[in-house]
DSSP file (Angstrom, degrees, kcal/mol; ACC not computed):
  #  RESIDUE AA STRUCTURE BP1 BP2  ACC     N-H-->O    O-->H-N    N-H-->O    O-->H-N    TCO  KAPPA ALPHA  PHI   PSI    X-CA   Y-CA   Z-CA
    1    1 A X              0   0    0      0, 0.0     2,-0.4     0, 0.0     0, 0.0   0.000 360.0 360.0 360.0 133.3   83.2  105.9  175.0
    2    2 A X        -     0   0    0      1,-0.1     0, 0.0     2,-0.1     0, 0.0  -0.567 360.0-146.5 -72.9 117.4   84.1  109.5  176.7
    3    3 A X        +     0   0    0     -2,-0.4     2,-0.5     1,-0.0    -1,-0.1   0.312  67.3 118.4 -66.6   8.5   83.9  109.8  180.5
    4    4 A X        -     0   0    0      1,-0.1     5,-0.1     4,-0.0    -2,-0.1  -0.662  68.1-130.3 -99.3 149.2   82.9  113.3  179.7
    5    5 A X     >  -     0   0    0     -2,-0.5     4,-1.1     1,-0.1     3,-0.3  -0.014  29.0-114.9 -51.4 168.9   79.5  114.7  180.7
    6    6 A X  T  4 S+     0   0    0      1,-0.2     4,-0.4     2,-0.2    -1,-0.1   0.802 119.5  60.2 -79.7 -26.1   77.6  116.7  177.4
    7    7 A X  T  4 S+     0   0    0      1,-0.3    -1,-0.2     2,-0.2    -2,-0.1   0.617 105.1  37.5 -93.0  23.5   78.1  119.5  179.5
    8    8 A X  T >4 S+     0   0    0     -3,-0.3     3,-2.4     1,-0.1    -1,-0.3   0.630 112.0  59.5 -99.6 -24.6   81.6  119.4  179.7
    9    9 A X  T 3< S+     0   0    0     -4,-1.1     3,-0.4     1,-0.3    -2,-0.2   0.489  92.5  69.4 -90.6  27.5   81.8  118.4  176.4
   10   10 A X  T 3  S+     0   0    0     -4,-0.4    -1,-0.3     1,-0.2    -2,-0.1   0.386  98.0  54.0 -99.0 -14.1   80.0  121.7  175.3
   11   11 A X  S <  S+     0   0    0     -3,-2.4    16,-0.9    -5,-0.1     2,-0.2   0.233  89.2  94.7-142.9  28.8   82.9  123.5  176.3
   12   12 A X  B    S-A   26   0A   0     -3,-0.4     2,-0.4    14,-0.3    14,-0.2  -0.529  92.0 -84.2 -86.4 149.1   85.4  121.6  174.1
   13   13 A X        -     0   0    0     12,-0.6    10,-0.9    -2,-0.2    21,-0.2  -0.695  33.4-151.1 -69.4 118.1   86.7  122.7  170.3
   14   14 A X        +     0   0    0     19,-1.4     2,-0.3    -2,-0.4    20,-0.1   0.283  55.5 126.5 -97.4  11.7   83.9  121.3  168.5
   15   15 A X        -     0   0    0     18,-0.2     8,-1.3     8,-0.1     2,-0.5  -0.577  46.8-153.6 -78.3 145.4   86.8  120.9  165.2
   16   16 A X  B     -B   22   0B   0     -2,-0.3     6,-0.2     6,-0.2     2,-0.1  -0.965   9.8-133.6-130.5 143.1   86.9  117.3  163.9
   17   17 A X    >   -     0   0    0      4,-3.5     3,-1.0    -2,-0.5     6,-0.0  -0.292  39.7-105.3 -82.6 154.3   90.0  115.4  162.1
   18   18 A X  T 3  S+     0   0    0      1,-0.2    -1,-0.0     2,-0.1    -2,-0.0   0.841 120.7  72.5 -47.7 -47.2   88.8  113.6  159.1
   19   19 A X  T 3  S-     0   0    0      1,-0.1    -1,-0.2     3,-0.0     3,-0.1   0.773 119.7-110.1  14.2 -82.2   89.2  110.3  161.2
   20   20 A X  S <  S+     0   0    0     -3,-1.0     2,-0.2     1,-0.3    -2,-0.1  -0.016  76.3 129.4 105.4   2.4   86.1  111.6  163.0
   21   21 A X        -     0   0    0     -5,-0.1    -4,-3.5     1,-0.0    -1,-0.3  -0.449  49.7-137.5 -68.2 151.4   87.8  112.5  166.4
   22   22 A X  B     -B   16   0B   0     -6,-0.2     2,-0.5    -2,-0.2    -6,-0.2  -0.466  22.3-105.5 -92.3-175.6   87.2  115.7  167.8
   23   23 A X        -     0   0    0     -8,-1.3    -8,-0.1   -10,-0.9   -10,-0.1  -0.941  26.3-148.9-110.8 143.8   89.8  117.8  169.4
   24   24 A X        +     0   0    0     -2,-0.5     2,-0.5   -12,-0.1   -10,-0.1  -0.277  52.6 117.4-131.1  18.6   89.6  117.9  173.0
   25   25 A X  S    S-     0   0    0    -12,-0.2   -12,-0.6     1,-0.0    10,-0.1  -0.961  73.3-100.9 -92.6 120.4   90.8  120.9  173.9
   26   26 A X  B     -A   12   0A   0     -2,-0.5    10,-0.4   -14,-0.2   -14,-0.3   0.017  48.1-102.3-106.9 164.8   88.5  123.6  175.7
   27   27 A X        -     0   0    0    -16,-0.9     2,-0.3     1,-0.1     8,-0.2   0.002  39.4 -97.4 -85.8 164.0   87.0  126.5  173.2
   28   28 A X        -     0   0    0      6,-2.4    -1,-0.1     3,-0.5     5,-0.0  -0.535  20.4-130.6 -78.2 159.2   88.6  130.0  173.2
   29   29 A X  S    S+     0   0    0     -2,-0.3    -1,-0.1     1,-0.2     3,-0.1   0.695 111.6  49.3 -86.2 -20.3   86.7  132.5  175.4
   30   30 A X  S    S+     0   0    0      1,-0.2     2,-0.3     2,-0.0    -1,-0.2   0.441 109.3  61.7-132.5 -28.6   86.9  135.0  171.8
   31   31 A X        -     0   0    0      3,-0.2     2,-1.4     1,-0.1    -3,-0.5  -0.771  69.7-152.6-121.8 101.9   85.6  132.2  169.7
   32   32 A X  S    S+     0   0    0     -2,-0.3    -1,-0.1     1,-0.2    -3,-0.1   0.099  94.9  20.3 -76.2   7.1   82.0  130.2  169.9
   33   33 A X  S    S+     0   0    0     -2,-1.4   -19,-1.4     1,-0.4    -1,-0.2   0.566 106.9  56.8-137.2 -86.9   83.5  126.9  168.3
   34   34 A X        -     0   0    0    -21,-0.2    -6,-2.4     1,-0.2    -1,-0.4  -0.454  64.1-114.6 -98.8 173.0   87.2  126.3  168.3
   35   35 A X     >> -     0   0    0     -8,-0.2     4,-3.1    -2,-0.1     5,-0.7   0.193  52.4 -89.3 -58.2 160.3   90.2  126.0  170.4
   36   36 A X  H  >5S+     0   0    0    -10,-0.4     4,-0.6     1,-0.2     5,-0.2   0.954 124.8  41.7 -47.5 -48.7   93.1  128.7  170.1
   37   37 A X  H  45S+     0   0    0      1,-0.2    -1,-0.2     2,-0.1     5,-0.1   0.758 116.4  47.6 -98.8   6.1   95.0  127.0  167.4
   38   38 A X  H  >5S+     0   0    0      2,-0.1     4,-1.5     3,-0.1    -1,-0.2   0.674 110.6  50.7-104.5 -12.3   92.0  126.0  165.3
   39   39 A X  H >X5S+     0   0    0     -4,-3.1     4,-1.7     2,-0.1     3,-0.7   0.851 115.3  43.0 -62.5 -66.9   90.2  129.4  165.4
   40   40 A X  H 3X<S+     0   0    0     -5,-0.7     4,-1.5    -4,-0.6    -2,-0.1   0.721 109.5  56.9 -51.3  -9.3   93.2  130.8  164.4
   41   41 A X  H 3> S+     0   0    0     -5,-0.2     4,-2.7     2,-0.2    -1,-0.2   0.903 113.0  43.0 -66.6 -70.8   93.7  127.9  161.8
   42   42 A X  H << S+     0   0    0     -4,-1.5    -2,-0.2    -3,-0.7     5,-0.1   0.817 115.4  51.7 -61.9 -29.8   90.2  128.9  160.3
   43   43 A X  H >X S+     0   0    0     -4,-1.7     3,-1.7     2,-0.2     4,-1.3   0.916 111.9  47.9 -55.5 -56.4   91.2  133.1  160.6
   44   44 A X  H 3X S+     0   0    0     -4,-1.5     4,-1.6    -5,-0.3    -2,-0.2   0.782 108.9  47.4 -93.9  -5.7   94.1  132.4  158.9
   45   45 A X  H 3X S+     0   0    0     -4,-2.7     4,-0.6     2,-0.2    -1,-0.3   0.412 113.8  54.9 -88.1   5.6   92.2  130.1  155.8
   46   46 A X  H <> S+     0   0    0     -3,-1.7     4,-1.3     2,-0.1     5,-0.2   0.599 104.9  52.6-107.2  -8.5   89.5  133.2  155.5
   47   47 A X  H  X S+     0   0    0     -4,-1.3     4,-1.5     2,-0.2    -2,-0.2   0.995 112.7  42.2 -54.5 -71.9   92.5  135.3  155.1
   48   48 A X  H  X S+     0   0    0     -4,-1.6     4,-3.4     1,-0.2     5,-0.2   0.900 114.5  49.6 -16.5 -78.5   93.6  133.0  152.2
   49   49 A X  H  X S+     0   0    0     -4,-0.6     4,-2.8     2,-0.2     3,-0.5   0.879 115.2  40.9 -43.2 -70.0   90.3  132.7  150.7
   50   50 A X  H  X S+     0   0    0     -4,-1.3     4,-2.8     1,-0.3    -1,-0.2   0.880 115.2  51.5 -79.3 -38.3   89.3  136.9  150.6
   51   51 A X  H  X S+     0   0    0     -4,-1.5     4,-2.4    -5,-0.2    -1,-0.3   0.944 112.7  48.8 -69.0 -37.9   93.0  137.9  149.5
   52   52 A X  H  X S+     0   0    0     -4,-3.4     4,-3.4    -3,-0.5     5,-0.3   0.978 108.8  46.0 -67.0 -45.8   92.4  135.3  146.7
   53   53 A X  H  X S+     0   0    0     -4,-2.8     4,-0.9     1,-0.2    -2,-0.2   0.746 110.7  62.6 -74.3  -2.5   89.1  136.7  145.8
   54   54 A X  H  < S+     0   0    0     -4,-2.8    -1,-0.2    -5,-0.2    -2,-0.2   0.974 110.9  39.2 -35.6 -76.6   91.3  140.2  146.0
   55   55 A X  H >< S+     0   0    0     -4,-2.4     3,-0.7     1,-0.3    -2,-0.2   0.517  99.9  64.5-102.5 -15.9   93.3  139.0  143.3
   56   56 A X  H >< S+     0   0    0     -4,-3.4     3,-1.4     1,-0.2    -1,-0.3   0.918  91.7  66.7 -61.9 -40.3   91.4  137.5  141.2
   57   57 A X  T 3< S+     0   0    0     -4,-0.9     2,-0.4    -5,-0.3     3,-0.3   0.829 105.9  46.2 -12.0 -55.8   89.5  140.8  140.4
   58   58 A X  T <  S+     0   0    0     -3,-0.7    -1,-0.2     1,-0.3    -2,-0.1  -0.594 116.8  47.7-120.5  64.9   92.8  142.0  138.8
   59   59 A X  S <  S-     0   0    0     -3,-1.4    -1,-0.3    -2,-0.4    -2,-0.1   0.178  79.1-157.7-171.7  55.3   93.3  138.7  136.9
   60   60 A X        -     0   0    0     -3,-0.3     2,-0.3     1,-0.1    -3,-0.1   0.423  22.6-112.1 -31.7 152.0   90.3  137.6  135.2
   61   61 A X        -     0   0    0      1,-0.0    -1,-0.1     2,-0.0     2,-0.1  -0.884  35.7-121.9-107.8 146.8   89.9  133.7  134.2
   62   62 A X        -     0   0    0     -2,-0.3     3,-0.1     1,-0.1     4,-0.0  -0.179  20.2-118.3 -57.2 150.2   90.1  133.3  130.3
   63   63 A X  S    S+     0   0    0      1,-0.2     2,-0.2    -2,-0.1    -1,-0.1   0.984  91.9   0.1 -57.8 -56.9   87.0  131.6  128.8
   64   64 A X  S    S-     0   0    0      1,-0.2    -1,-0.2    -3,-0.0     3,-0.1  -0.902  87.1-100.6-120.5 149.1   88.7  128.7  127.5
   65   65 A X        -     0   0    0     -2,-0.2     2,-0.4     1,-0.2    -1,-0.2  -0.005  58.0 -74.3 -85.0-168.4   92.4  127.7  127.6
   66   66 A X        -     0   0    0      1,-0.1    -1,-0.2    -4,-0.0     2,-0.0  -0.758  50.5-116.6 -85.4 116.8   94.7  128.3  124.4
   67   67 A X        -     0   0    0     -2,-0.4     2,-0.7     1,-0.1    -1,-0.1  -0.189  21.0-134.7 -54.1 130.9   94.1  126.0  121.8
   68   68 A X        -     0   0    0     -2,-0.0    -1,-0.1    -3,-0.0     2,-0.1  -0.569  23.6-142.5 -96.7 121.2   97.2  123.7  121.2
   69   69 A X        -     0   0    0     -2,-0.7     2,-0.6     1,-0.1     0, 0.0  -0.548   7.8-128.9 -78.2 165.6   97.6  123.6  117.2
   70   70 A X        -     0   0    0     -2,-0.1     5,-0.1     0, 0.0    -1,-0.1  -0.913  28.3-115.2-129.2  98.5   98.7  120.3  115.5
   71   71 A X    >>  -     0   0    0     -2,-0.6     3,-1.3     2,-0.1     4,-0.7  -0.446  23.1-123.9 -59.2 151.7  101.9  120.8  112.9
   72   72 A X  G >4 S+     0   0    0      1,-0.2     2,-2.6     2,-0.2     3,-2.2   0.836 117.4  55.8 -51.1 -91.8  100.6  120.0  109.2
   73   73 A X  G 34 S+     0   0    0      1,-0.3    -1,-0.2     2,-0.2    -2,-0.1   0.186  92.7  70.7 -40.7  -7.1  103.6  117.5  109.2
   74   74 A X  G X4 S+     0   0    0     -2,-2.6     3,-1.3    -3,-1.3    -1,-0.3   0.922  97.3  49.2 -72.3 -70.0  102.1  115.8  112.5
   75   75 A X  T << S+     0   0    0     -3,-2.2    -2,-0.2    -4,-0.7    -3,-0.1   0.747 105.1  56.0 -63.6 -37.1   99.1  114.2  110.6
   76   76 A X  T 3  S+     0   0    0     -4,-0.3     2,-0.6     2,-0.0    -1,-0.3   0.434  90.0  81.8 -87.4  19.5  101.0  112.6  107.7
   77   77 A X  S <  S-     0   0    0     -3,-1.3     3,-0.1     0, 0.0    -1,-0.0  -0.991  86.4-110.1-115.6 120.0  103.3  110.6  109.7
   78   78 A X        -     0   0    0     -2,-0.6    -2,-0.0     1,-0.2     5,-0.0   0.142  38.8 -96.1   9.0 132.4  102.1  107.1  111.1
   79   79 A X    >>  -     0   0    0      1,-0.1     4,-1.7    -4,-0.1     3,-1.5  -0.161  40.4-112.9 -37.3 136.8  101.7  106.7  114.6
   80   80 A X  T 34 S+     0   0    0      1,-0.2     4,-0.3     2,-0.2     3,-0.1   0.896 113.7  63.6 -58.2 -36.6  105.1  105.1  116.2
   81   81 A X  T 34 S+     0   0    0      1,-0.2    -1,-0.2     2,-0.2     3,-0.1   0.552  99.2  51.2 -53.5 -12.3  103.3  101.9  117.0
   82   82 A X  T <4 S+     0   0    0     -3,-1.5    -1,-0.2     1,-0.2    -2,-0.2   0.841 104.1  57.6 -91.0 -47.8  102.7  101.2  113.4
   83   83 A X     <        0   0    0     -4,-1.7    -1,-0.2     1,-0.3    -2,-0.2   0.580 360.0 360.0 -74.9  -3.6  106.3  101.6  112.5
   84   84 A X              0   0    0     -4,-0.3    -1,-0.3    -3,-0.1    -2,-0.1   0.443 360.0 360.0-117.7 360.0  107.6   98.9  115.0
C-alpha cells in the first residue's frame, strides 16, 4: 500500500505500465495528466498517428490484395507426401 495521501497522489503522472503500476513521478505544469517524459511520449505517438493519416491520403489501400495464380502444371502433380 502507498504512504501517499490521494492528494498527493493527484499530483503524480497518472500513466500506468501494463503491469498495473503507475509512474510516480509528479505531472508537468503544461500537461493535465502526465509527467515530462510521458507527455512528451504521447506528443510524440500523435505525431506518428496524424503524419500517418497524412500519408495515407496519397496512398490509398487496395480493395483486396493481388490474387496469387496457381501454374496449370501445379494441379496435375501429386502432392509430395503421396510420392514418399
Amino acid at each position: 500500500m502507498s504512504s501517499l495521501s490521494p492528494k498527493d497522489r493527484a499530483s503524480l503522472c497518472s500513466f500506468t505500465f501494463s503491469d498495473g503500476r503507475r509512474c510516480c513521478t509528479p505531472r508537468f505544469a503544461n500537461h493535465p495528466r502526465f509527467c515530462p517524459y510521458h507527455a512528451q511520449k504521447e506528443a510524440r505517438a500523435r505525431a506518428a498517428q496524424k503524419l500517418g493519416k497524412d500519408l495515407a491520403y496519397f496512398f490509398p489501400a487496395t480493395s483486396s490484395p493481388p490474387a496469387i495464380s496457381v501454374p496449370p502444371w501445379a494441379a496435375l502433380s501429386p502432392p509430395l507426401s503421396a510420392a514418399m
